[in-house]
C-alpha positions in Angstrom: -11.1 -6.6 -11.5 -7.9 -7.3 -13.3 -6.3 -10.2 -10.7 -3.0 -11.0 -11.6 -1.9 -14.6 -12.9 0.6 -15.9 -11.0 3.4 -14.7 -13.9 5.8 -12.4 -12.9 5.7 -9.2 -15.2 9.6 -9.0 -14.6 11.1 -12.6 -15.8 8.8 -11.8 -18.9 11.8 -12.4 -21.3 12.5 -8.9 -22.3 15.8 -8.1 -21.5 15.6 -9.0 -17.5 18.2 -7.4 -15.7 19.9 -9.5 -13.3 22.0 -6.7 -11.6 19.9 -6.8 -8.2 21.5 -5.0 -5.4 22.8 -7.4 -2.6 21.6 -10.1 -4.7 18.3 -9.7 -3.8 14.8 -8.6 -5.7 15.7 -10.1 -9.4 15.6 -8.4 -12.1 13.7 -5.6 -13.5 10.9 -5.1 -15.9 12.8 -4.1 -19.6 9.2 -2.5 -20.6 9.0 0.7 -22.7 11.2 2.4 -25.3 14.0 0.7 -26.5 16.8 1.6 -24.4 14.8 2.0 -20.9 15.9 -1.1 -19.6 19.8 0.0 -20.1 18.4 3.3 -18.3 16.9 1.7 -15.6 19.9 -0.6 -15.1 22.2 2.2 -14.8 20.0 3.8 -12.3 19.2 0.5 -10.4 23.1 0.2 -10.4 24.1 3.7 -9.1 21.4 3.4 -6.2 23.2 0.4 -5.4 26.2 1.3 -5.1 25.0 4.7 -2.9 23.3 1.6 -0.9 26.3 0.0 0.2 27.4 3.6 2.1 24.2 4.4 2.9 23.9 0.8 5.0 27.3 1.7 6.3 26.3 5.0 7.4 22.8 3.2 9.4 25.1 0.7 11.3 27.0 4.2 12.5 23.9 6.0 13.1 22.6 3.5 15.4 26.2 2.7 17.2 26.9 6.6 17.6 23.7 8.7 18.0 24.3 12.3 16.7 24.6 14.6 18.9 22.5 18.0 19.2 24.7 20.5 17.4 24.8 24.3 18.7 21.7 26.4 17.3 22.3 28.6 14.4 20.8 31.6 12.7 18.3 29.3 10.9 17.3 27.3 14.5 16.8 30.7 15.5 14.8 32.0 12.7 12.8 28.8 12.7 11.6 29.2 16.0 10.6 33.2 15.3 8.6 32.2 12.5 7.2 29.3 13.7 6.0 30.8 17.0 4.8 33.9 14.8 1.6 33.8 16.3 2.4 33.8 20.0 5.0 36.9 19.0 2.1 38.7 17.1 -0.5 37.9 19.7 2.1 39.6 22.6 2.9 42.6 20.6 -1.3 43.2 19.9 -2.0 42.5 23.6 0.6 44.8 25.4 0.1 47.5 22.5 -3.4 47.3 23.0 -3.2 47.4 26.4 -1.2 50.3 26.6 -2.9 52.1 23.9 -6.1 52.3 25.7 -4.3 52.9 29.4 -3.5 56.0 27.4 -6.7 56.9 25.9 -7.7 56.2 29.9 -5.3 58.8 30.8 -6.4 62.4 30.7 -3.7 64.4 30.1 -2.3 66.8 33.1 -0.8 69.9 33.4 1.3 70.3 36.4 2.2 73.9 37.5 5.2 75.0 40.1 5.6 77.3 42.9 8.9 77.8 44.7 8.8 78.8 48.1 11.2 80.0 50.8 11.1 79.9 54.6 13.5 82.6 56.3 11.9 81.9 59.9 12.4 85.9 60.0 9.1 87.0 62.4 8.2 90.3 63.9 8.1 89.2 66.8 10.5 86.9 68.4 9.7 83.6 70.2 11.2 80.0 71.1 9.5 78.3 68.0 10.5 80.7 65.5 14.3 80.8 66.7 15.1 77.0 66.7 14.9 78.0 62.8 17.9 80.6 63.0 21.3 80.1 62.3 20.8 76.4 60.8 17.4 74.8 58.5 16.1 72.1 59.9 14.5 69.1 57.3 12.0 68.3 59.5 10.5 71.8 59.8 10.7 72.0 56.1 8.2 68.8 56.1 6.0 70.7 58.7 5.6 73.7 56.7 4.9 71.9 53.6 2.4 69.6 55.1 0.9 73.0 56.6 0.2 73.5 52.7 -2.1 70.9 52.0 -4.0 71.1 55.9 -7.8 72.5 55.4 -7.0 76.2 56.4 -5.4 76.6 53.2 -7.5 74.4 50.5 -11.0 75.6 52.0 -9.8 79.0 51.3 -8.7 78.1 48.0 -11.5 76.2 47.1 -13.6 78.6 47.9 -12.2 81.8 46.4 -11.4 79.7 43.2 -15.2 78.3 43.1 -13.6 74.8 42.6 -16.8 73.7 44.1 -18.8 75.2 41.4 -17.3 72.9 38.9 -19.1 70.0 37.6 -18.3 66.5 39.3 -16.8 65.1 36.2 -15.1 68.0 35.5 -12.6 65.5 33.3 -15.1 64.9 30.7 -14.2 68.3 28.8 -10.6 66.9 28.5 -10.9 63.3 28.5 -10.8 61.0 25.0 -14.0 59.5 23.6 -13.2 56.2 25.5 -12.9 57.9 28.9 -15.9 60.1 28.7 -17.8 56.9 28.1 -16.5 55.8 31.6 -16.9 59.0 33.1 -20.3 58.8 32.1 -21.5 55.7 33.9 -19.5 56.7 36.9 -21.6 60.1 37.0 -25.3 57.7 36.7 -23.8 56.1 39.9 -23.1 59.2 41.5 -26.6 61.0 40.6 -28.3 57.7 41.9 -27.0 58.7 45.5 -27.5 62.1 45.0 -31.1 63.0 46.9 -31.1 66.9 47.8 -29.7 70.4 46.7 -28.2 70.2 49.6 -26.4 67.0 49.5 -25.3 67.4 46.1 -23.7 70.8 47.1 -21.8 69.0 50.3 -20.7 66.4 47.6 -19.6 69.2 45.1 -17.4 71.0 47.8 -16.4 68.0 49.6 -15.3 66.2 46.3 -13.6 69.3 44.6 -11.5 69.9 48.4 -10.0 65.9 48.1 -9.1 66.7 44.6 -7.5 69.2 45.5 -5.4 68.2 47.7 -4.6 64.7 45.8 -3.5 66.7 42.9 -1.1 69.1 45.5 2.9 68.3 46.1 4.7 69.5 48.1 8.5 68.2 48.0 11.4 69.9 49.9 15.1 70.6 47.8 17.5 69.0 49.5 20.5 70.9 50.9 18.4 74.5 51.2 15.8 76.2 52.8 13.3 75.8 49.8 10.7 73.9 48.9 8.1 73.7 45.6 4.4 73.1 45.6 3.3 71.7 42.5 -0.4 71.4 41.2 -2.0 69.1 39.0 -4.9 70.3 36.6 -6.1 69.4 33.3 -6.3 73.0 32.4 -3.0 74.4 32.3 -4.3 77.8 33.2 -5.8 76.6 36.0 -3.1 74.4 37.1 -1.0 77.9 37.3 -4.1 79.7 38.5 -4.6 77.4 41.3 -0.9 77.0 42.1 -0.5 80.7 43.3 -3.3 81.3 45.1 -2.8 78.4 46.9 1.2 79.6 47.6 -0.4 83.0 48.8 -3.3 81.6 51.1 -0.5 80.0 52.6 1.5 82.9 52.8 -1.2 84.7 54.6 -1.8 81.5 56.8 1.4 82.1 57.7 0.8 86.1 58.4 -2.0 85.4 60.4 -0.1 83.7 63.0 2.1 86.4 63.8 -0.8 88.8 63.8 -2.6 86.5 66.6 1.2 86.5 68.3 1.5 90.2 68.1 -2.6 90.7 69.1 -1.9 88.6 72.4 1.3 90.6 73.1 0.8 94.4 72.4 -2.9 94.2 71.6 -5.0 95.8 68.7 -4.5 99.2 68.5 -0.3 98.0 68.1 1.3 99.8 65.2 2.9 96.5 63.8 -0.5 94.6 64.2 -2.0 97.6 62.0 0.7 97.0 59.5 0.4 93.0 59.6 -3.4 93.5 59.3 -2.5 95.8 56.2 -0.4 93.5 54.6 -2.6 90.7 54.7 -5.4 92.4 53.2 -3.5 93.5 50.0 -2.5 89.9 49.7 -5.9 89.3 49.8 -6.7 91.2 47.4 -4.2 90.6 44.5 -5.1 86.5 45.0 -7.1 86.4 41.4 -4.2 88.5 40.0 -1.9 86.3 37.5 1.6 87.8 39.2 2.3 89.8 42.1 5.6 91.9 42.5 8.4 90.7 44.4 8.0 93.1 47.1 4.4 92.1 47.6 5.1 88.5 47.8 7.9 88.6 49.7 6.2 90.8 52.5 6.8 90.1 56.1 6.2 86.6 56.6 8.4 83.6 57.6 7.5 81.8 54.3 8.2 83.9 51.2 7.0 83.4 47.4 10.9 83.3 45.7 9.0 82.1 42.5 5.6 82.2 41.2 3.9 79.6 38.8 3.5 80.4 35.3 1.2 77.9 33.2 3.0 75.0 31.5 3.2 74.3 28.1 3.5 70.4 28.0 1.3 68.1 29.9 3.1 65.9 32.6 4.9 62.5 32.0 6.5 61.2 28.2 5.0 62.0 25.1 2.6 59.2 24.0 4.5 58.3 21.0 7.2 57.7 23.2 5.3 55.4 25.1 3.7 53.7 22.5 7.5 53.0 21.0 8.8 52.0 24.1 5.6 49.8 24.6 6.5 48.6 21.4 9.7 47.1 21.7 9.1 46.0 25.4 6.1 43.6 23.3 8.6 42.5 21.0 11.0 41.6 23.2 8.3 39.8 25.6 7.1 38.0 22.3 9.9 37.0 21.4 11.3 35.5 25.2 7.7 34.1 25.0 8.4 32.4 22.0 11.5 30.2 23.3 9.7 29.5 26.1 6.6 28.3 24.2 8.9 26.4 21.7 10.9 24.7 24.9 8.0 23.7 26.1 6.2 22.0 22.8 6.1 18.6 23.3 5.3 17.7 19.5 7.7 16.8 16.4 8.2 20.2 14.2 11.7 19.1 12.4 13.2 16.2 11.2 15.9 17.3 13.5 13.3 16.7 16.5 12.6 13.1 15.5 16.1 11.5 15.1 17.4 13.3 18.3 13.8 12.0 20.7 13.4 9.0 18.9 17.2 7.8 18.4 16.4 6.7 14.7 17.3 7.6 11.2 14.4 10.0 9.4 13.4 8.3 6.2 12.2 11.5 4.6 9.4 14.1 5.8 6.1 14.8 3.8 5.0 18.6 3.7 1.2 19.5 4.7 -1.1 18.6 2.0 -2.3 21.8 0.5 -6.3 22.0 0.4 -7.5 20.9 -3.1 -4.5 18.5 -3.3 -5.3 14.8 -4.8 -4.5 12.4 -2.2 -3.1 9.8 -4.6 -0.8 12.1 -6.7 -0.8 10.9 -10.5 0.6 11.0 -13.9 0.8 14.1 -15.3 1.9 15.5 -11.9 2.4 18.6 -11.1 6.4 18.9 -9.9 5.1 20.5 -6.1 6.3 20.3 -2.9 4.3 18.0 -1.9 4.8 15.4 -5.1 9.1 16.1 -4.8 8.7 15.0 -1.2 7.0 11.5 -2.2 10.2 10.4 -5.1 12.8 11.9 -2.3 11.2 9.3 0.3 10.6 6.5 -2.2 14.2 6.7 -3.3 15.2 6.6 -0.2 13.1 3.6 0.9 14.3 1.9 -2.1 17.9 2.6 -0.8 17.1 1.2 2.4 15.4 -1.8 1.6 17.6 -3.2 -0.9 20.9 -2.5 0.9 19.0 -4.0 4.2 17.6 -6.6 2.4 14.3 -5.8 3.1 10.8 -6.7 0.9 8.2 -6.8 3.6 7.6 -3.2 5.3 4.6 -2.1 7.7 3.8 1.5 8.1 2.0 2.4 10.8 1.3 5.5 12.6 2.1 6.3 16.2 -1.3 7.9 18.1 -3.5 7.5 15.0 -4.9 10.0 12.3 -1.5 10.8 11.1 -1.9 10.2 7.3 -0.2 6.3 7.6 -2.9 5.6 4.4 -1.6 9.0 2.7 2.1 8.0 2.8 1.6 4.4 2.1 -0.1 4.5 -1.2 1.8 7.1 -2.7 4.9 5.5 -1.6 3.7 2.3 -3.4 3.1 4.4 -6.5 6.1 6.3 -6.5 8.5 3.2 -6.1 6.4 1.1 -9.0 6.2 4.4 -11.1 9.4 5.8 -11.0 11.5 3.5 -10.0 9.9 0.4 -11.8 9.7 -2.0 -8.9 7.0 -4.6 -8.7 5.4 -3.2 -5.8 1.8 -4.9 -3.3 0.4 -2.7 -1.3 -1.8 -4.6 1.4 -4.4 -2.9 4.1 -3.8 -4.5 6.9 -6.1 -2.5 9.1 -8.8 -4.2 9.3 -10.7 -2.4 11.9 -10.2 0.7 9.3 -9.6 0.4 5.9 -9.2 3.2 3.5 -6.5 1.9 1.3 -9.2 1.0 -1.5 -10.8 4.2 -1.1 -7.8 5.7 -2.4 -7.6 3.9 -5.2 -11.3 3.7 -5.7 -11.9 0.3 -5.9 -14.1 -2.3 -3.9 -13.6 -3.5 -0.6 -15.9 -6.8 -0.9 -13.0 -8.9 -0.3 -9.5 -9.2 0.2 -6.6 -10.1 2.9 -9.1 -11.4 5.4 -10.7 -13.3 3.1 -7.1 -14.5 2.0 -6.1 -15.2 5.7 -9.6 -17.0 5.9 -9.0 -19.6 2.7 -12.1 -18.2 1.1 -10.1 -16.3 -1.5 -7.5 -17.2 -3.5 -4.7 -14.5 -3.3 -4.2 -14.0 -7.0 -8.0 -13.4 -7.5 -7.8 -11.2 -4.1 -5.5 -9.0 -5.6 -6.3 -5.7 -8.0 -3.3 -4.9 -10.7 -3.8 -1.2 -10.8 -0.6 -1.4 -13.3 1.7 -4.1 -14.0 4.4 -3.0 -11.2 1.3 -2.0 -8.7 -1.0 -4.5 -6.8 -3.5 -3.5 -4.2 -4.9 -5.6 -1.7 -7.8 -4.3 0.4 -8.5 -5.3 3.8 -12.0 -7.4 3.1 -14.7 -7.8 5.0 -14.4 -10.7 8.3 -16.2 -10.8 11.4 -13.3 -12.8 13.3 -10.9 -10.7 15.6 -8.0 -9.0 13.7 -5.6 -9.9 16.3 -6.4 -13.7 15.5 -6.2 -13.3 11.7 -2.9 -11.2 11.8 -1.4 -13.5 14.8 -1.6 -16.6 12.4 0.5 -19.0 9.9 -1.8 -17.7 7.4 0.0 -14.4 7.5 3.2 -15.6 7.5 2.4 -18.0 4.4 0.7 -14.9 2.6 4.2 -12.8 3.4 5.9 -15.8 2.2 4.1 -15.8 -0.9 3.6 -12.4 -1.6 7.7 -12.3 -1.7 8.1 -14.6 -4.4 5.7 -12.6 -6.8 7.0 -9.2 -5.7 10.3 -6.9 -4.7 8.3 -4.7 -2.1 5.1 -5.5 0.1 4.2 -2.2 2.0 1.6 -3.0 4.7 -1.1 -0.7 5.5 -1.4 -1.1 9.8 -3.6 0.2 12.5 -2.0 2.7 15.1 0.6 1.5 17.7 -1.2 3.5 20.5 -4.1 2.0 20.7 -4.1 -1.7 18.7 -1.3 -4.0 18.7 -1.8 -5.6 15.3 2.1 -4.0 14.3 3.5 -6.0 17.3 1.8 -9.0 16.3 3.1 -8.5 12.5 6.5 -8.1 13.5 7.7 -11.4 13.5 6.6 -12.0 10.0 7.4 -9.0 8.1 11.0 -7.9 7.6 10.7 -3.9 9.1 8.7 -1.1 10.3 8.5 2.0 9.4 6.6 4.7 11.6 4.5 7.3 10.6 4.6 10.9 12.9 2.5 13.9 12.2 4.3 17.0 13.0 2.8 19.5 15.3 0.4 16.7 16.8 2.1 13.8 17.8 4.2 14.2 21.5 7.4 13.0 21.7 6.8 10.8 25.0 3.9 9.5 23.6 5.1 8.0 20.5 8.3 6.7 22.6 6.0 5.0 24.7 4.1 3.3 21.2 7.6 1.8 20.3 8.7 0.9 23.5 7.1 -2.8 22.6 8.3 -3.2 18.9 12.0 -2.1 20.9 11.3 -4.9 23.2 10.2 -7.6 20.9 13.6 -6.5 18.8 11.6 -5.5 15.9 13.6 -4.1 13.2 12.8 -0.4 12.7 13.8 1.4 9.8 13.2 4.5 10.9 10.2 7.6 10.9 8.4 9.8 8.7 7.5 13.0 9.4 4.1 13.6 8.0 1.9 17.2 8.0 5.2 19.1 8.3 5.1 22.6 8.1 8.1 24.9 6.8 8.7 28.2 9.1 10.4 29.7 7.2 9.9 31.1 3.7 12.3 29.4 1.2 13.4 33.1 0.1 15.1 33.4 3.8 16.1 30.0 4.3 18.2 29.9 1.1 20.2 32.6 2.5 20.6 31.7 6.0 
């Protein structure tokens, strides 16, 4: 241990500079190269004289609040990036889910017949001549719901051998992923399955619903027409099926009349021998692939006007199309998604965020600590990030405190865990290192010290011991350099509250003042101790500690709420753990 002797390293005669800022601190160390004292006079000077705006600018910062400015390119890009996941994660989901709702699709082929109803019969009756001179809609809708009535798909079924076709008839067009479905679907089926005979009902039976789920019939408005369209995965069979379905009706149709004319001139009737004619070439040019127009016009009241020929494209958009429309749709869902996620974040993510919830200046914000990163940083160091962010903050802490007039600091952390030790000791090192102040760091949480781990010393005794009378201060205290003390937290059974909450502390603050420029104190979270509420009446400000992404803005509101009360002075936050959306190549340019 290397206790310091009660002589201040700054009055040692070399060259003391007695240009403090505000009048207060003394002089600084003149320790080096010749000319570093001049050098850090000129510096000490400059930063004064900033300090005198800088104080001028607090005063209106905490009269005038800013106000929250209108979002710009960069607020914008901010949130994109930083919500990057929940965007990513949208556009995987509902291209995903699409993707395999198309590999769940088999595709279709959808094949058209156009008929025509004339209402012309050979013989006359009152049903038939409601139909001339004017079409009616609603008889439209009769015939084509006569299309899809049993009479018609038994036949067709039949003729076609639909039934004959295996019950998952899909599987031969269907993608890998559907067969697999298909598959367990059939091992359900063939579990009910317990006869010949059943399965043969259950062929016909399920081929006839098929059939007649896969029909359409849809009237054209404004005419006497109407199409039947058919659904198949086959496209020759969707055709196939199409036509003979149009012709069984036709002869549905023929057979009517015939019974008519039967009941009204009787068998032998010339026109019943022609109608009987008729319908048995129909019947007999069903498998044929066309008919000519005379044949399918033929006598009956509902006329073929345009056979089916087999389709080229299966129904609906192509599946690129969908995919890029799915696409887009995700994108713009992830990116809605992403507002509303980032509205709803309760957390710090910019320093922006913590002077507008808090109503307090941002004394500087600390990037995430990369992994492999020293937690003290030292000389040589590496000119990072993370390092640049610990001289911005110490220069402005040293602007701060001398225009304020400020030597006795605590940092503490809001909800706890948020790197308080982190930012203390390298803000002690960088304000004794760089900027040559005389600088004690003290671990004031006594409940959980980690101060000395940092440094890698002892912890066997130190400010409790001091608070106690059992240790001297000077021989409490480790000189890591001559600008840099460090005084551990110790080892004491009595209650922190009591220690901290006594005229010991204020003596020690009292002392500790006269031997250096800047004490930063080391403090146990607001949330759930109040050891920086006790402290505040002895120390001169506070300085809170906030961990972007983690801490909520209510919640550390609710941990200063008591220093507000007790009209502690609060310098202001630090935003520690921050992360940067966006890559410095885009925000250098936005």
């Amino acid at each position: 241990m290397n206790p310091i002797n009660g002589t201040s390293a700054r009055n040692n005669g070399n060259g003391a500079n007695g240009n403090a800022a505000n009048g207060n601190g003394g002089g600084y160390a003149n320790t080096g190269a010749p000319g570093t004292g001049l050098m850090v006079r000129d510096r000490d000077a400059a930063l004064s004289e900033y300090a005198f705006g800088r104080d001028a600018a607090l005063v209106e910062y905490f009269a005038n609040p800013p106000r929250q400015n209108p979002a710009t390119m960069r607020d914008v890009l901010k949130v994109l990036f930083r919500q990057k996941g929940v965007i990513f994660a949208t556009i995987l989901a509902v291209c995903g889910t699409v993707f395999a709702g198309l590999k769940m699709q088999t595709p279709e082929y959808e094949a058209h017949v156009k008929m025509l109803i004339l209402a012309e019969k050979q013989l006359e009756s009152p049903y038939y001549r409601d139909l001339e001179g004017s079409f009616k809609t609603e008889m439209a809708l009769t015939q084509s719901e006569i299309v899809k009535a049993n009479p018609v798909l038994e036949r067709a079924v039949k003729s076609l051998k639909l039934d004959e076709r295996p019950l998952d008839y899909e599987r031969e067009f269907a993608s890998p992923l559907k067969q697999t479905v298909l598959d367990l679907k059939m091992q359900m089926i063939q579990k009910k399955i317990r006869s010949a005979e059943q399965e043969k009902f259950m062929r016909f039976k399920v081929a006839l619903e098929s059939l007649r789920e896969n029909i359409k019939v849809k009237p054209v408005s404004n005419t006497n027409l109407f199409t039947i369209s058919v659904k198949d995965f086959s496209p020759i069979a969707a055709a196939t099926i199409a036509n003979t379905i149009s012709r069984y009706y036709v002869i549905f149709d023929l057979e009517q009349q015939l019974a008519e004319l039967q009941i009204k001139y009787g068998e032998k009737h010339l026109a019943v021998k022609q109608l009987e004619d008729h319908i048995r070439d129909v019947e007999r040019t069903l498998t044929e692939k066309s008919n000519s127009y005379i044949d399918t016009m033929g006598p009956a009241s509902v006329k073929i006007l345009e056979q089916a020929s087999m389709p080229t494209d299966p129904v609906g958009l192509p599946k690129f199309l969908v995919m890029l429309a799915a696409f887009f749709a995700s994108v713009f869902l992830g990116v809605m998604l992403a507002f509303v996620f980032e509205s709803m974040d309760p957390t710090f993510r910019s320093p922006e965020d913590v002077e507008r919830a808090l109503n307090m200046p941002l004394l500087g914000s600390i990037p995430r600590r990369k992994f492999g990163s020293r937690l003290l940083t030292k000389e040589p160091a590496i000119h990072t990030k993370y390092s640049q962010s610990f001289q911005r903050l110490a220069d402005q802490m040293h602007i701060v405190m001398r225009s304020r007039g400020l030597q006795t600091v605590v940092i503490s952390s809001s909800i706890g865990s948020e790197g308080t030790t982190t930012v203390a000791v390298n803000l002690a090192s960088y304000l004794s290192r760089h900027l040559k102040h005389k600088v004690l760091i003290v671990d004031a949480n006594l409940r959980n010290p980690s101060v000395h781990r940092a440094f890698k010393i002892p912890n066997n005794f130190g400010l409790s011991e001091v608070l106690e009378g059992r240790t001297p201060l000077e021989s409490a205290i480790w000189e890591m350099t001559p600008e840099l003390g460090v005084l551990p937290a110790g080892k004491s059974k009595t209650n922190p509250l009591t220690l901290l909450d006594s005229q010991a502390m204020a003596d020690f603050a009292a002392r500790a003042k006269e031997k250096y420029e800047f004490i930063l104190i080391d403090c146990a979270n607001l949330k759930h101790f109040r050891d920086t509420e006790i402290l505040a009446g002895a120390i001169d400000g506070v300085a809170v500690v906030v961990e972007a992404g983690h801490a909520r803005r209510q919640a550390v509101k609710a941990c200063i709420a008591p220093l507000e009360q007790k009209k502690a002075n609060l310098m202001g936050a630090i935003l520690n753990k921050r992360s940067f959306a966006l890559p410095k190549v885009i925000y250098d340019r936005v």
